[in-house]
N, C-alpha and C positions, 0 to 999 in steps of 0.2 A: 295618567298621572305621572309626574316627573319624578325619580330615583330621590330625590331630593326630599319633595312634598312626603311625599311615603315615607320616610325614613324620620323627620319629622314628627308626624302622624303616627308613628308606632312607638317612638319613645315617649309622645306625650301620654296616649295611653298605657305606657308602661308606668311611666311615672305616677300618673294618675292612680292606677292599680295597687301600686306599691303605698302609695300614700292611707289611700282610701281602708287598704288590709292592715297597715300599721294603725291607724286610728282604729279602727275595731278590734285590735287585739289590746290596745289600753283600755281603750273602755271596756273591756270583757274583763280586765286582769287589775283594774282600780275598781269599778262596781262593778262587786258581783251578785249574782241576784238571791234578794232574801226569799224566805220559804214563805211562802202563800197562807196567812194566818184564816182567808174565808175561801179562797178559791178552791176549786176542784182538786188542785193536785198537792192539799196539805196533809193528808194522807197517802204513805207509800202505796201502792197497787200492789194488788196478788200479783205475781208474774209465774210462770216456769221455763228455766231454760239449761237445757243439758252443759252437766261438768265435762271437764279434758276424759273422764272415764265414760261419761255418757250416759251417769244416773241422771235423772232429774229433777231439779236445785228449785224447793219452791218458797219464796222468800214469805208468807206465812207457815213457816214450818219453824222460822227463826225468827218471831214477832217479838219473843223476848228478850230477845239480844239489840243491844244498839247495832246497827249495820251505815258501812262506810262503803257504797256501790262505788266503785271505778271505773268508767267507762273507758276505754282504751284500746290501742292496737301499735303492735310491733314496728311499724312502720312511722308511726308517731314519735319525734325526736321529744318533743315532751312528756311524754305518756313512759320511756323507757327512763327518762331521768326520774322521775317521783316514784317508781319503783321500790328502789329502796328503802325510802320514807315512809311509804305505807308497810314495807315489809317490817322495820323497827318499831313502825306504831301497833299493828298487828300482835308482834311480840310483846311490846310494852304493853298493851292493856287488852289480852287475851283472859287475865284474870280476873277481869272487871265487863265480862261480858261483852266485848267490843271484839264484832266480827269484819275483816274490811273482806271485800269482794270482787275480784276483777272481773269484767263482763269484755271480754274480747273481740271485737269487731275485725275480722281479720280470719285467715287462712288457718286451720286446726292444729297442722303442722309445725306453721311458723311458729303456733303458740306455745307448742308442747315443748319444741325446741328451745327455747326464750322460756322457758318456766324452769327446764331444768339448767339451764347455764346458769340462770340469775338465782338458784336455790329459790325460789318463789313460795313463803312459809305460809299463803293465803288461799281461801278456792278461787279458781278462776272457774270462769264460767265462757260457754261458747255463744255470743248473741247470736250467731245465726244474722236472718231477715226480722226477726223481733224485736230484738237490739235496739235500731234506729226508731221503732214506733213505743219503746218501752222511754227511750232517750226525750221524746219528745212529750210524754206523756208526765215525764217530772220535771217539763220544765225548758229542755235543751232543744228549740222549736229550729236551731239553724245546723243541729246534727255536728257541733264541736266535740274535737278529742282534745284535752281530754277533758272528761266531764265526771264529776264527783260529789254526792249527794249522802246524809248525814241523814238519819232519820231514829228517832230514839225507842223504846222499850216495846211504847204503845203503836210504835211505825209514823209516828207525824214527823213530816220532813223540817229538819231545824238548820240545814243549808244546800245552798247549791252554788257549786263553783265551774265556772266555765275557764282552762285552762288548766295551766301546770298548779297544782297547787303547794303550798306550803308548810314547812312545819309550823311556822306562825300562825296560818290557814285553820288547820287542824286540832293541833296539842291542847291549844285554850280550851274547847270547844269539849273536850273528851276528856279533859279532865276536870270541866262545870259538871257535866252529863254522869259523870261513872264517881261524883262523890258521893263519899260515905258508903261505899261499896267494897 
């Protein structure tokens, strides 16, 4: 094969590539997937999965609480920007029984690190090898970071977002769920 033909050849599948991962991140970030009103996964699952101290976080222990799972890692340029956002949401409606949850897919270190730089006022949680099959289990069948799932008092899932999410995203949503509270 000529230098030529090759060089051709790799930029078309670059191009290609780039095109293909750009259309699937709109379509991930304009529909995102509603919560499964008959399927299997409209109910949260029991899970356990040890915190940064290495108790362990079993999400029927908080079936009371609305919970806001975050699926995320440090390495993730989306996942360190919505940071914040959950951290003010967190704050804002801790008094209304709304617990959010970061679930770390990523190195222990890196996390602990990144938890205390960023004041992180939330639990994080370490997936571990769980993670991915907990991820896929509510929903996230292609293992995107980040991924963030809403699930109310009784634990039925009332959304799931694939990507950076929003305060648009979000704020409606928790403050339908946490009225008159």
């Amino acid at each position: 094969m000529k230098l030529r033909q090759f060089l051709i050849l790799a930029l078309t599948g670059v191009l290609l590539g780039m095109l293909g991962a750009n259309l699937w991140k709109w379509q991930q970030q304009r529909h995102p997937v509603a919560a499964d009103t008959t399927g299997p996964n409209s109910q949260l699952p029991d899970f356990t999965l040890p915190s940064l101290d290495h108790s362990q976080w079993r999400a029927e222990e908080w079936r009371n609480k609305i919970l806001v799972i975050n699926f995320w890692a440090t390495w993730c340029p989306s996942c360190v920007r919505e940071m914040p956002l959950l951290n003010r949401l967190q704050k804002a409606f801790a008094d209304r029984d709304v617990v959010v949850v970061g679930v770390a897919l990523d190195d222990e270190e890196a996390v602990r690190k990144f938890v205390q730089e960023k004041k992180i006022g939330f639990p994080i949680l370490l997936g571990e090898t769980h993670a991915m099959d907990l991820m896929v289990r509510l929903g996230n069948r292609f293992n995107t970071l980040p991924y963030t799932v809403v699930a109310d008092r009784g634990g039925t899932i009332l959304m799931r977002k694939f990507g950076e999410i929003s305060e648009d995203d979000l704020r409606p949503l928790l403050e339908k769920i946490t009225q008159g509270h």
